[in-house]
C-alpha positions as CSV (number, residue, x, y, z in Angstrom):
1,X,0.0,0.0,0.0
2,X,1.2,3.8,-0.8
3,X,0.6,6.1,1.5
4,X,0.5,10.1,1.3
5,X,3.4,11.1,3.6
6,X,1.9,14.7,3.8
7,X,-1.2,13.5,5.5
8,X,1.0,11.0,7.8
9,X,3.1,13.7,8.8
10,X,-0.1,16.3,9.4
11,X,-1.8,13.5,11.1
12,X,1.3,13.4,13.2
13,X,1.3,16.6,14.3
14,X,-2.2,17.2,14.8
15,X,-1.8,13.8,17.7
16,X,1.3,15.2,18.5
17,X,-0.4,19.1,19.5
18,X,-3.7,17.3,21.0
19,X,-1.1,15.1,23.1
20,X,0.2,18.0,24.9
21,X,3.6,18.5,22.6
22,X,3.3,21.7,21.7
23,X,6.8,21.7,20.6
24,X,8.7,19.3,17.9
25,X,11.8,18.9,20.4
26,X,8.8,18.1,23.3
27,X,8.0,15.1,21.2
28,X,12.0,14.4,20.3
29,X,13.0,13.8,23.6
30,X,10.4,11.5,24.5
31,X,11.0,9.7,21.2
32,X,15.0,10.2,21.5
33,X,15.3,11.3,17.6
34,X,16.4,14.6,16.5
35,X,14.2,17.8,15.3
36,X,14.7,17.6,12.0
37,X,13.9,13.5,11.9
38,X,10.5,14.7,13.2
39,X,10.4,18.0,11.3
40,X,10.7,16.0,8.1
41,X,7.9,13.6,9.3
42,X,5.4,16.1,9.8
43,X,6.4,17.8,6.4
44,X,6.1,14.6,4.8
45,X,9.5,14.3,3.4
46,X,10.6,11.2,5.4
47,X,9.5,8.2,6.0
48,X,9.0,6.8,9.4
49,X,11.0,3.3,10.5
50,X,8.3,0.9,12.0
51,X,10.1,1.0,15.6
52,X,9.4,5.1,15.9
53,X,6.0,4.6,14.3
54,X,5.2,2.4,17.7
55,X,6.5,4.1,19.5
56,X,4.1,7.1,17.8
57,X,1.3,4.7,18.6
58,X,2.1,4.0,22.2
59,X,2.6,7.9,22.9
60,X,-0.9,9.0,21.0
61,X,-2.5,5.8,21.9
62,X,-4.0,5.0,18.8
63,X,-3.2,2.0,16.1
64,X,-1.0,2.2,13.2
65,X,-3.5,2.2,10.9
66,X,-5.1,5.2,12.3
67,X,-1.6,7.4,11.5
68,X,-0.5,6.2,8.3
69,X,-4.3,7.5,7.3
70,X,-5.7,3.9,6.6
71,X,-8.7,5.2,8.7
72,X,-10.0,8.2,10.9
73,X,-10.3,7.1,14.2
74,X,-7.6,5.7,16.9
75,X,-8.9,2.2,16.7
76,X,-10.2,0.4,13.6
77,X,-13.0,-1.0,15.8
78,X,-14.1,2.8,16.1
79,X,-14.2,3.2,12.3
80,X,-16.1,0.5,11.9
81,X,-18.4,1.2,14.1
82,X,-18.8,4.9,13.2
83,X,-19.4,3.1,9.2
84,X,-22.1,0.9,10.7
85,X,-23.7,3.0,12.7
86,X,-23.2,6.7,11.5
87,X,-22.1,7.7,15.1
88,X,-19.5,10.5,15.3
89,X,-16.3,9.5,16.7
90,X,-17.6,12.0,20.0
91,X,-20.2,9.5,20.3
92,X,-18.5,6.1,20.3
93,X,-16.0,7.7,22.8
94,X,-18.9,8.6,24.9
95,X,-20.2,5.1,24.7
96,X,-16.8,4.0,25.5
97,X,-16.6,5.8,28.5
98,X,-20.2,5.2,29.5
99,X,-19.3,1.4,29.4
100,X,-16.1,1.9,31.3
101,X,-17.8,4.1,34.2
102,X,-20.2,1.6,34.3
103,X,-17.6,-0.9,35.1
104,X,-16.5,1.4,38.1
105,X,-19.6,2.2,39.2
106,X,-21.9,-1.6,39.1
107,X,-19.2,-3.7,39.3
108,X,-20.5,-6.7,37.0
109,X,-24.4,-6.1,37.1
110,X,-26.2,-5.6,34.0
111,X,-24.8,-2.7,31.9
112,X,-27.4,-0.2,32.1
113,X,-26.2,1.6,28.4
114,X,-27.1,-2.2,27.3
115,X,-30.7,-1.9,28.8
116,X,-31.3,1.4,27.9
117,X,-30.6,0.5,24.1
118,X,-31.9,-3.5,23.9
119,X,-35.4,-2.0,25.2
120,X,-38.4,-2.1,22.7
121,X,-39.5,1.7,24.4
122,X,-36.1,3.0,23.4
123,X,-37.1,3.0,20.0
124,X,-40.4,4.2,20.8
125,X,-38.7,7.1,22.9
126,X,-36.5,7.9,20.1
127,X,-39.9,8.6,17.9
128,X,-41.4,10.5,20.4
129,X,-38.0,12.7,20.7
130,X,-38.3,13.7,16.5
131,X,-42.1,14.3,17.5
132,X,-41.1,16.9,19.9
133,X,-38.4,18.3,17.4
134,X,-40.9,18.7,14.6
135,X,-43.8,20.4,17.0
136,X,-40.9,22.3,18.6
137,X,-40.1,23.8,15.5
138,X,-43.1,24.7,14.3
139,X,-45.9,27.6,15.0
140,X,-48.2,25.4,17.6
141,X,-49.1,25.8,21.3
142,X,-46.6,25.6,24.0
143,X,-49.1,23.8,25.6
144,X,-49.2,21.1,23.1
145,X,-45.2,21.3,23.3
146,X,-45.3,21.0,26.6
147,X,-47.6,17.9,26.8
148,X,-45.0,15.9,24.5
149,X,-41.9,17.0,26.6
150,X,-43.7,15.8,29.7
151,X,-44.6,12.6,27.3
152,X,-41.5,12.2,26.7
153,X,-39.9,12.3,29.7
154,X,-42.5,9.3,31.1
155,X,-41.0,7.4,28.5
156,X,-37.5,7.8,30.1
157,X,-38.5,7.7,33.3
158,X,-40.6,4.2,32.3
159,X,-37.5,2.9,30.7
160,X,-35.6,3.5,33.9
161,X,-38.0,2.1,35.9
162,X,-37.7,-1.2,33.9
163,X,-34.0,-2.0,33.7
């Protein structure tokens, strides 16, 4: 496979500036190469040996894939998922992290995300949230608005109850 050292080496530094490096020799030392190795990287007018690259990897925590632009997410699960489902990557992180706080929080008991998504109502609660959207939106009531908010919070609160 080719790849397009230009992108690598901005993909670099974009993980390299989000990761707290906010200077080349920053990253260097950590890495134990010299400015220009790195300047050139990020410029796109070197390649990378496969023992820095890991090193890259371990430092950003991401995959290899993910900085030689094979897809745009750390993990390749994430991009697949993201394809399947249209989530953002914001919103597979979030489920991420509401699956690891779960963890902390209930131990081994039934993850509550899982519930909350498995259950028939969610759907139905989903429906009822465009509802409100559309009626929001348009010229009607607030009365009427109100009514469906109220609905639509039973439907939460009756999918909470259940779990």
């Amino acid at each position: 496979m080719k790849y397009n050292m230009i992108d690598v080496g901005q993909r670099i530094k974009e993980e390299r500036l989000k990761n707290g490096y906010k200077r080349q020799d920053d990253l260097c030392d950590e890495l134990h190469i010299g400015r220009n190795t790195l300047s050139a990287w990020e410029n796109g007018k070197a390649n990378i040996e496969l023992g820095d690259l890991i090193k890259l990897c371990e430092l950003f925590n991401c995959e290899v894939g993910y900085l030689l632009c094979e897809y745009d997410t750390p993990y390749r699960v994430q991009s697949d998922i993201s394809e399947q489902t249209q989530l953002s990557t914001k919103a597979i992180e979030n489920i991420m992290k509401s699956r690891d706080n779960h963890k902390k929080l209930f131990g081994n008991c039934k993850n509550s995300l899982d519930v909350l998504l498995s259950s028939d109502d969610f759907i139905k609660m989903l429906e009822r949230v465009e509802e409100y959207r559309i009626l929001k939106s348009s010229n009607v009531d607030k009365n009427m608005i109100d009514a469906k908010a109220f609905a639509l919070y039973k439907d939460f609160i009756n999918i909470i109850d259940n779990m």
